[in-house]
N, C-alpha and C positions, 0 to 999 in steps of 0.2 A: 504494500500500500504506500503511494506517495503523500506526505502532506502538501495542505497549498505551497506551503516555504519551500519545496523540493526534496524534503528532507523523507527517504525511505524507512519504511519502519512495517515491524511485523505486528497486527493484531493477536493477542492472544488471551485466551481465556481460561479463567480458572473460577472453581465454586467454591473454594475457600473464601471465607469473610476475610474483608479488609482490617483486621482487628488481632491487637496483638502479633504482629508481623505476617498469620497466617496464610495471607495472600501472596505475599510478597516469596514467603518458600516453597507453597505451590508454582508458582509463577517457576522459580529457578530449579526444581525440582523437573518439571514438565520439559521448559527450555533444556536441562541437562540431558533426560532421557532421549527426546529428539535429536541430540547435537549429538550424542553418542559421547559426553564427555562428564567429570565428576560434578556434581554440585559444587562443591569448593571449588571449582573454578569459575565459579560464578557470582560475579558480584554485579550490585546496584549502586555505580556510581553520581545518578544521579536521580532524582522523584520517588524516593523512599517513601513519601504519603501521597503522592500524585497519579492520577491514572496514564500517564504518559512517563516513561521512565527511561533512563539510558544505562546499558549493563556494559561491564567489561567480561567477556568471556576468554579465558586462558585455552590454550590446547595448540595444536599444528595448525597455523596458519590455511594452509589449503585443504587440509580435510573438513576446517569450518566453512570455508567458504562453497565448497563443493556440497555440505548440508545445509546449509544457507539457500544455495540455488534450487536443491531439491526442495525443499520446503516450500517455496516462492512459487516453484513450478506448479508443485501440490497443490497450494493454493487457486493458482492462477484456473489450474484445468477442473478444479470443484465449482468454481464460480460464473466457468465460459460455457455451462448445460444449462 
């Protein structure tokens, strides 16, 4: 998904309540198990109470971004039926 600003970003969803961090570690929990990489590599650098957030994900460079792309792809072909 692009914002107006240009700025690319993934929607993603969790049922965890926003309360007591619980969203936020479902949130990097869910992102970890798709990215194929540990929680602890995952952090919330920026919108710890905001619905719009910015992470830093640790791991090999291009195997993120080649899950990245599949993701994206995923998306893209759920949305164009």
């Amino acid at each position: 998904m692009v914002l107006a600003d240009g700025h690319s970003v993934l929607k993603l969803r969790v049922a965890a309540p926003p309360d007591k961090n619980r969203a936020n570690a479902a949130l990097m929990t869910l992102l970890a198990a798709t990215l194929g990489v540990s929680p602890s590599a995952i952090s919330i650098t920026a919108g710890h109470t905001a619905r719009l957030k910015t992470l830093r994900i640790g791991g090999d460079g291009a195997l993120l971004d080649a899950a990245l792309a599949a993701l994206v792809q995923t998306s893209r072909d759920k949305t164009s039926h």
